[in-house]
C-alpha positions as CSV (number, residue, x, y, z in Angstrom):
1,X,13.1,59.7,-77.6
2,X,11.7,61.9,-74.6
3,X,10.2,65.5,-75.1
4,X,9.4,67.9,-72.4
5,X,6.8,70.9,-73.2
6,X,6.9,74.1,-71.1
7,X,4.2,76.2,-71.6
8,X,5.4,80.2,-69.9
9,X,2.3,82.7,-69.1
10,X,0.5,83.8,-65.2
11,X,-2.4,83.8,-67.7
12,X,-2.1,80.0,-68.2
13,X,-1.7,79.4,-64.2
14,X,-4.6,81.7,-63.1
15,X,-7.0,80.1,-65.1
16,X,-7.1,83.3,-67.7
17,X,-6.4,81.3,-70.5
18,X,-7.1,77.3,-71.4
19,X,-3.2,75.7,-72.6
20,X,-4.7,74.7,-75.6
21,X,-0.8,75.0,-77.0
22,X,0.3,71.8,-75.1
23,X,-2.5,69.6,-76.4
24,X,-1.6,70.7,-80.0
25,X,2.2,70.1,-79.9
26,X,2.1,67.0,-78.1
27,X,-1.1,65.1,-80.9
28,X,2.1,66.4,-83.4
29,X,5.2,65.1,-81.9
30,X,3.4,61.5,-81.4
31,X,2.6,61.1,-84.7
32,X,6.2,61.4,-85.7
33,X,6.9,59.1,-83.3
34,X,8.3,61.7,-80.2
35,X,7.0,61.0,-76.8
36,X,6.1,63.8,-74.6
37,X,7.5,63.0,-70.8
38,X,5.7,65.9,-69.1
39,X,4.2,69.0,-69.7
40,X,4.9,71.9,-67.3
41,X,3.0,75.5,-67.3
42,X,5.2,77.8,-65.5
43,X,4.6,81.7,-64.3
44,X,6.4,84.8,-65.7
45,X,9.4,84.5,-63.4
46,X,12.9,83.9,-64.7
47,X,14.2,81.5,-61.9
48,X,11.1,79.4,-62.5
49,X,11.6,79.2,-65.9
50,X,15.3,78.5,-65.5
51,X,14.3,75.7,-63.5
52,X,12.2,74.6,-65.4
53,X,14.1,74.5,-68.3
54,X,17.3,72.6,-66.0
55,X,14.7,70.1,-64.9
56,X,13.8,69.2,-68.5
57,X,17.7,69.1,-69.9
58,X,18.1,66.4,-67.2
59,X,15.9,64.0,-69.3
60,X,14.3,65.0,-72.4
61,X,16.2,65.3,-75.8
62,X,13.8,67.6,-76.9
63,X,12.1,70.8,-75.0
64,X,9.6,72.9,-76.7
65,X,8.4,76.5,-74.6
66,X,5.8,78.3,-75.9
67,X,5.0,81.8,-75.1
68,X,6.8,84.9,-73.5
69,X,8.4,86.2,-76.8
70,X,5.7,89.1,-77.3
71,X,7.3,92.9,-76.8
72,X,6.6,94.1,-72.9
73,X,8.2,94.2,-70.0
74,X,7.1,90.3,-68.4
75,X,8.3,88.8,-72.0
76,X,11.3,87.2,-70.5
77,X,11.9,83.7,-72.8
78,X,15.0,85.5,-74.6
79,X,16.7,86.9,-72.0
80,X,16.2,83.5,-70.1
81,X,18.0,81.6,-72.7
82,X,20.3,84.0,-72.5
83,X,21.3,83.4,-68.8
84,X,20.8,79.1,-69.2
85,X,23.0,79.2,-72.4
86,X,25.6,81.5,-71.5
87,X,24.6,83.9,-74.3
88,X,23.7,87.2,-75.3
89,X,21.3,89.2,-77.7
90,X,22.0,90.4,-81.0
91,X,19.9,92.1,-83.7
92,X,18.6,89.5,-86.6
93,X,18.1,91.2,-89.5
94,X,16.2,89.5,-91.2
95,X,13.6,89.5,-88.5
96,X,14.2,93.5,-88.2
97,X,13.1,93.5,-91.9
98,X,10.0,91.3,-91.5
99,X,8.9,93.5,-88.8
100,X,8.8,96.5,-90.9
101,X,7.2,94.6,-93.9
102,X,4.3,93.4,-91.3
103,X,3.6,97.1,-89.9
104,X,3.7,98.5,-93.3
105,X,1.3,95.8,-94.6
106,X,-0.9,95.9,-92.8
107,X,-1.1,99.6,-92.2
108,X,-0.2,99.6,-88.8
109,X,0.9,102.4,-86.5
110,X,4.4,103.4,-86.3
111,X,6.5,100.6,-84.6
112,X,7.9,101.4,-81.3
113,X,11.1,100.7,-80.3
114,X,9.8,97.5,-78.6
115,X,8.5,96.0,-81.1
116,X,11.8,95.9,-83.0
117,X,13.3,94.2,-79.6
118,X,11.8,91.5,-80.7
119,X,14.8,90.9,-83.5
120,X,17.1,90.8,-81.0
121,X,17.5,86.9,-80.3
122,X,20.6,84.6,-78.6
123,X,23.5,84.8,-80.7
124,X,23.8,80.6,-80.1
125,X,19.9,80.2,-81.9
126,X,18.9,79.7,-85.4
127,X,15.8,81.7,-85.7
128,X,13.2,80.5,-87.0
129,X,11.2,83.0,-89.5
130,X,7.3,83.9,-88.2
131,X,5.2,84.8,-91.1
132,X,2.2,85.4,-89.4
133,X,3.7,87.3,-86.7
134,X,6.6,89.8,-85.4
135,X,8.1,87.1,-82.6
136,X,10.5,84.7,-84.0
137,X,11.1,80.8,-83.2
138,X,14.4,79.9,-81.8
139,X,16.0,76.4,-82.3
140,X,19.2,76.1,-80.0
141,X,21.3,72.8,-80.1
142,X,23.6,72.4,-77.3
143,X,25.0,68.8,-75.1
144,X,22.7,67.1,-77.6
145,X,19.6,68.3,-76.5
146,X,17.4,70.7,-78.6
147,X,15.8,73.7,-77.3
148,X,12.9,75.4,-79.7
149,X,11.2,78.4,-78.7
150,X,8.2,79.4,-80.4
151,X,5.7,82.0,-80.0
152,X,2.4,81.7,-77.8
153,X,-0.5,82.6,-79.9
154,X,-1.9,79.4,-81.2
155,X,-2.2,80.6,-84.5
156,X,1.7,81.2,-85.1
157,X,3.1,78.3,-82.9
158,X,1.0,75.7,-85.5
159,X,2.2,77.7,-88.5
160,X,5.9,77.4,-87.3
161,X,5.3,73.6,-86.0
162,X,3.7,72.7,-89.3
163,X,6.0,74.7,-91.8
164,X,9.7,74.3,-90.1
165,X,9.4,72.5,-86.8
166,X,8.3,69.1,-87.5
167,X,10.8,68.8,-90.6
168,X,13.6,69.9,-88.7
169,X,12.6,67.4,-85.6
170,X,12.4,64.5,-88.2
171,X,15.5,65.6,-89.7
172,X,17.7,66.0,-86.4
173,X,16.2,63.0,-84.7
174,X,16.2,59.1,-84.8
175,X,12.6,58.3,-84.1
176,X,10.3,55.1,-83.3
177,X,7.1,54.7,-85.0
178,X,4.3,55.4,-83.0
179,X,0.7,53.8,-83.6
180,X,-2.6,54.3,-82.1
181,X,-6.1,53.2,-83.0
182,X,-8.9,54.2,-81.2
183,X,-12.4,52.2,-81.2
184,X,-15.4,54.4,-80.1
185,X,-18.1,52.7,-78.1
186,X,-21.6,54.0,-76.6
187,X,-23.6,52.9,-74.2
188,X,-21.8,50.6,-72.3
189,X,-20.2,51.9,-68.9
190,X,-16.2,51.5,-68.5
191,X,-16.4,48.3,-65.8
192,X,-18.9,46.5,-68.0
193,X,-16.5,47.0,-71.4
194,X,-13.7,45.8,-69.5
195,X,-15.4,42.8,-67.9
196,X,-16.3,41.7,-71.5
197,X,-13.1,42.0,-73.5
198,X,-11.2,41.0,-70.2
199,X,-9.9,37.4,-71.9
200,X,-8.3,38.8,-74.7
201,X,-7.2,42.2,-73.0
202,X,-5.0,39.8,-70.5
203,X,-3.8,37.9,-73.9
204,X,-2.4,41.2,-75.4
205,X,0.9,40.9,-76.6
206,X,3.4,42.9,-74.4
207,X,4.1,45.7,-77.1
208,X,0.6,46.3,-77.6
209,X,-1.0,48.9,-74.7
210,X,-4.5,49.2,-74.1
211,X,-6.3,52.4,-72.9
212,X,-9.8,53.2,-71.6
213,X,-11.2,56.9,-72.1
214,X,-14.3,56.8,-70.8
215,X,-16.6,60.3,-71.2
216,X,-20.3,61.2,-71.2
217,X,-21.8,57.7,-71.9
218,X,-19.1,56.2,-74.4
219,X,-16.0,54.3,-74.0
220,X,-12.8,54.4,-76.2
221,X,-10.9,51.9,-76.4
222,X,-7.1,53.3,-77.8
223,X,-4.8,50.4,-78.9
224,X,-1.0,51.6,-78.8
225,X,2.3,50.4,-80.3
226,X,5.6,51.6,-81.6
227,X,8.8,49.9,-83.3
228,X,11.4,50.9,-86.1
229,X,9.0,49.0,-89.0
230,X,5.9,50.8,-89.2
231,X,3.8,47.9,-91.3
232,X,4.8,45.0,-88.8
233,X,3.5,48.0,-85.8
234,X,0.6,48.7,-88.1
235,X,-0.2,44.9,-88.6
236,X,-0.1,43.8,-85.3
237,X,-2.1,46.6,-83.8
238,X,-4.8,46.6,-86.6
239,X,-5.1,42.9,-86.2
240,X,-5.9,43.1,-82.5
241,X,-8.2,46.1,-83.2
242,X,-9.9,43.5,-85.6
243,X,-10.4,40.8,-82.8
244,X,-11.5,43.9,-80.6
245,X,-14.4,45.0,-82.5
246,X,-15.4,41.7,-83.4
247,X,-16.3,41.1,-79.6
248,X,-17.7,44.7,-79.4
249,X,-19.6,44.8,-82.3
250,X,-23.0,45.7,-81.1
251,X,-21.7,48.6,-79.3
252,X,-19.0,50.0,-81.6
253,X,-19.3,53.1,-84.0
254,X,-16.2,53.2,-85.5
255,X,-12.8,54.7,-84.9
256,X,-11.6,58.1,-83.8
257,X,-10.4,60.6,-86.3
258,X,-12.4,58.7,-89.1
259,X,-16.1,58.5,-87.9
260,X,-18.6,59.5,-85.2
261,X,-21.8,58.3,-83.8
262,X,-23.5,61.2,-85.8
263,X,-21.8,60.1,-88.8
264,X,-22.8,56.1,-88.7
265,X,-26.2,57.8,-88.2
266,X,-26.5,59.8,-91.1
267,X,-24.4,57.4,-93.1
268,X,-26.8,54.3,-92.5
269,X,-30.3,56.8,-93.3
270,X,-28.3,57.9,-96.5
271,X,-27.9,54.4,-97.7
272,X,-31.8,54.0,-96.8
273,X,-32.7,57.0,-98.2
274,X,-34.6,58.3,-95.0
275,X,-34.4,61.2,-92.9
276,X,-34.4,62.6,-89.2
277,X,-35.2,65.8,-87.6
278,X,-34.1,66.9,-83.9
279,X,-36.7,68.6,-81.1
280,X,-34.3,70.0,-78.4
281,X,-35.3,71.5,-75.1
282,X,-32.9,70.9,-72.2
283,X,-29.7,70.2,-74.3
284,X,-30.8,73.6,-76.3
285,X,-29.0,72.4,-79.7
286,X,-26.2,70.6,-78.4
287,X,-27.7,67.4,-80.7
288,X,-27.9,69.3,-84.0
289,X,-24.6,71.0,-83.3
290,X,-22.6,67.1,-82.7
291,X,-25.0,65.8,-86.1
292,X,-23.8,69.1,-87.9
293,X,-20.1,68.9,-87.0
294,X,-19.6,65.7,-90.1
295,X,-19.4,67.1,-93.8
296,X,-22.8,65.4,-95.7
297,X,-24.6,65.3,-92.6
298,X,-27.2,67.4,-94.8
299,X,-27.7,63.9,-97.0
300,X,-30.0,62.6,-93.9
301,X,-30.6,65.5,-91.4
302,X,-33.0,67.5,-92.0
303,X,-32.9,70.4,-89.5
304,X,-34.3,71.1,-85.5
305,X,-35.9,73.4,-83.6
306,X,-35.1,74.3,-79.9
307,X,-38.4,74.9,-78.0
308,X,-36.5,75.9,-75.1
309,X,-39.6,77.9,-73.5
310,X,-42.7,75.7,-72.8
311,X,-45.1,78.0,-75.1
312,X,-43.4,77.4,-77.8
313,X,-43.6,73.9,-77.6
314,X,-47.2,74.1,-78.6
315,X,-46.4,77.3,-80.5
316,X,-44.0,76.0,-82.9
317,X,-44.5,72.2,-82.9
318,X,-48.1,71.5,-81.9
319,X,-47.9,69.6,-78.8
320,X,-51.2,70.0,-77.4
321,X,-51.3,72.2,-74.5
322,X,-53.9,70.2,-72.3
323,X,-50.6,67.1,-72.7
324,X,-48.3,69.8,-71.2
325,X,-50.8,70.6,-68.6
326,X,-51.4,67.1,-67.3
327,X,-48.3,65.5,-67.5
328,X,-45.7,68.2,-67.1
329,X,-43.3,69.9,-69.6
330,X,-40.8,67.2,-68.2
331,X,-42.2,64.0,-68.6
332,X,-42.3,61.2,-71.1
333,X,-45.6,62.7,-72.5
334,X,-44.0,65.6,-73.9
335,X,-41.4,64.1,-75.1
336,X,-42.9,61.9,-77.1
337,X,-45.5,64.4,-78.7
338,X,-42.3,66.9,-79.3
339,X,-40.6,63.8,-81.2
340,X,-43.7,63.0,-83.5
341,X,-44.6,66.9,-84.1
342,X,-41.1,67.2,-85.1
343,X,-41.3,64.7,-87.6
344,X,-44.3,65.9,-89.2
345,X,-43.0,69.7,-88.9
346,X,-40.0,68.3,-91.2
347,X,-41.3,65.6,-92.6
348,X,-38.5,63.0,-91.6
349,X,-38.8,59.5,-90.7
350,X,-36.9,59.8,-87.7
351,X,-36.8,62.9,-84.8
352,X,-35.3,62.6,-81.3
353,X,-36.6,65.1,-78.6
354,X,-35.3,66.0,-75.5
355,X,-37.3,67.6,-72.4
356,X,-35.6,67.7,-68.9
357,X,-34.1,69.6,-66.3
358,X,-30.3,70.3,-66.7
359,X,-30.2,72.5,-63.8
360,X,-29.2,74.7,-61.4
361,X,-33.1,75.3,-61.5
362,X,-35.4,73.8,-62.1
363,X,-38.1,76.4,-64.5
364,X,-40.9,75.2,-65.6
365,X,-40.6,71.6,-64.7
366,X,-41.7,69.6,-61.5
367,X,-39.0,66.6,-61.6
368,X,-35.9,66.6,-59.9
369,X,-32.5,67.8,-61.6
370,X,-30.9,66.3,-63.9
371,X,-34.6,64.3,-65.2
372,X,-34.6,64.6,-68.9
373,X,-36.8,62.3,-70.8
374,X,-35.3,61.3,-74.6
375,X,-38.0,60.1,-77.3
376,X,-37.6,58.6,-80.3
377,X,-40.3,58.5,-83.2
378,X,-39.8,56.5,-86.0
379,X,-42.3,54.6,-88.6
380,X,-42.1,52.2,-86.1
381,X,-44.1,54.4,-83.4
382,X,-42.8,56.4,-80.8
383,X,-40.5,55.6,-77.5
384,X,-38.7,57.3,-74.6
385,X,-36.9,56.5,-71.8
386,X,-36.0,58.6,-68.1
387,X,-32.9,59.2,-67.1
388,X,-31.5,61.0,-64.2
389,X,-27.7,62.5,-65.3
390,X,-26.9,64.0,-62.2
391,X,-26.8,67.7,-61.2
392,X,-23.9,69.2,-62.9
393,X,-25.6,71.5,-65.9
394,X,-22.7,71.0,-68.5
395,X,-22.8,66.9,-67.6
396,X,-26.6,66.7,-67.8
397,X,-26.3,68.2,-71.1
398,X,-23.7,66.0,-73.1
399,X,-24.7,63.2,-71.5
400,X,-28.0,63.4,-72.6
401,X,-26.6,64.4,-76.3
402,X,-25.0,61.5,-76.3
403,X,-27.7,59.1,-75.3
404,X,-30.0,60.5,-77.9
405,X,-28.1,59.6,-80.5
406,X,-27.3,56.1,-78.9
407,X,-30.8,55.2,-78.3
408,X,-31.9,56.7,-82.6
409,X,-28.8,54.2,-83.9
410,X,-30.5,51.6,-82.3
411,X,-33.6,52.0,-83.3
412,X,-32.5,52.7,-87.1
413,X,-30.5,50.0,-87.0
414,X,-33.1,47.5,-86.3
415,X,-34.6,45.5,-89.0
């Protein structure tokens, strides 16, 4: 079974707006076992859109639009429909009523006569109630393909997808199951994973696909299947996932959607009832924010501080100003001072700090873009390594962020 998603909005194509719509109902219809053929954004032009919506009947049983159902003049999804179904407008009363509810509600001014056009939907759809907004879905079935329309903010196309869509889709539709697992890797670039697992990727049965989504310093690895009995797809994939990991293992952090490198971090120190603390300069947070992002991560972290101007690195955490003065803000030095102040400041048995240049200038620093120096202190001592991630700001950042946290669940996972 083959969907197409049509995305309608100028907004989307100028770059106004990030399609975040797309993304959402496509992660949906996979896991009910619907496979998105393409996705296509398309202006506010009716011919387009009619187009658009004859190029999709011509090989997708399903077609989802979003957006183009609000109450001005370039809102043209209805009328469209209209014209590609042969149809015309009538007045839903139900809708009508809701509209009047909302304004009243929530105190709103007095609706205009355009935003009651917005009851008025093809006489051939099944409308498809918005509570958490005036613009309606619209399901149309015709030549056995299925035609939903649903509205464009993000917040009432998930509503209807979660509450109505999805059900009816399962209901009208005989689906496949479809199965993905997804093992995270760090530190290890793409060519070097693949060269290891290479053996058993070329032994991979030929219902089994194997992905690589490389970003930022990790690898995943997404294992994908699909069949009509969901434990035999389940069991086969799993059991390859099992041989995968197994040849991984030194590199692997678990799986998507269940665990993260800042997780296996703060789940490992929770077991050994230690701590760790974060000093961040050049990646101004971005560690503290990823550590943050897991529910318990207060069980092992202990908080950070972001000495993001050079005084305050002494200010705040105590690194010795003659250090800063002789080796450079950027430079290993620092680094490793920042990481065994912070440590001390929180009183943790672990602390990264970061101190680099993530560009377009370089500030106080003397090193060339894109240096940032990563330490590690631990009861061991303190460590830190160089690296040079390029010149892009937003790169320099993440990939740094990741690497702390790569180069801290090695060391805490040492002996």
């Amino acid at each position: 079974m083959l969907a197409d998603i049509i995305t309608i909005g100028d907004e989307i194509l100028i770059g106004q707006i990030v399609d975040t719509n797309s993304a959402y109902i496509s992660d949906k219809l996979n896991k009910i076992g619907v496979k998105v053929y393409q996705i296509t954004s398309v202006q506010d032009e009716k011919a387009h859109i009619l187009q658009a919506f004859k190029e999709a009947k011509q090989h997708a049983n399903l077609v989802i639009v979003t957006g183009g159902l609000g109450p001005t003049k370039d809102d043209i999804t209805k009328e469209t429909f209209c014209d590609f179904f042969d149809d015309t407008l009538v007045q839903n009363k139900e809708v009508h009523e809701h509209i009047k509810m909302l304004f009243k509600k929530y105190k709103l001014s007095k609706p205009l006569p355009a935003n009651f056009q917005q009851a008025m939907v093809p006489a051939k759809a099944e409308v498809l109630m918005n509570q958490h907004g005036t613009a309606p879905g619209m399901w149309i079935d015709e030549d056995d393909v299925v035609f939903i329309s649903l509205p464009g903010v993000p917040y009432e196309m998930k509503h209807l997808m979660e509450d109505v869509v999805l059900a009816k889709i399962i209901s009208r539709f005989e689906r496949p199951f479809i199965y993905h697992k997804t093992l995270l890797t760090y530190g290890l670039g793409e060519s070097s994973v693949a060269h290891r697992i290479a053996e058993w990727e070329n032994n991979l049965p030929d219902n089994i696909s194997l992905a690589y989504l490389p970003s930022f310093g990790r690898v995943r690895l997404r294992l994908s299947s699909k069949g009509k009995d969901e434990n035999q797809v389940r069991a086969a994939v799993d059991s390859q996932m099992d041989t995968l990991q197994n040849l991984l293992a030194d590199i692997a952090v678990g799986f998507e959607n269940e665990t993260s490198i800042a997780e296996v971090i703060g789940n490992i120190l929770t077991e050994k009832g230690q701590s760790y603390s974060v000093a961040e300069s050049c990646t101004g947070g971005r560690i503290a924010s990823e550590i943050t992002k897991s529910a318990g991560a207060s069980n092992a972290f202990m908080g950070g501080v972001i000495p993001y101007d050079t005084n305050l690195k002494t200010k705040v955490l105590g690194v010795p100003k003659q250090i800063i003065d002789k080796y450079n803000v950027v430079s290993a030095q620092v680094a490793e001072a920042m990481a065994k102040r912070c440590a001390v400041l929180f009183e943790s048995e672990y602390a990264i700090a970061t101190t680099g240049i993530a560009g377009p200038t370089k500030g106080d620093g003397d090193a060339e873009i894109g240096t940032v120096y990563i330490a590690i202190a631990s009861p061991r001592g303190v460590f830190s390594n160089e690296f040079n991630f390029g010149k892009d700001r937003s790169r320099v950042i993440n990939k740094a962020t990741n690497k702390a946290l790569e180069m801290l669940l090695k060391e805490i996972s040492k002996n």
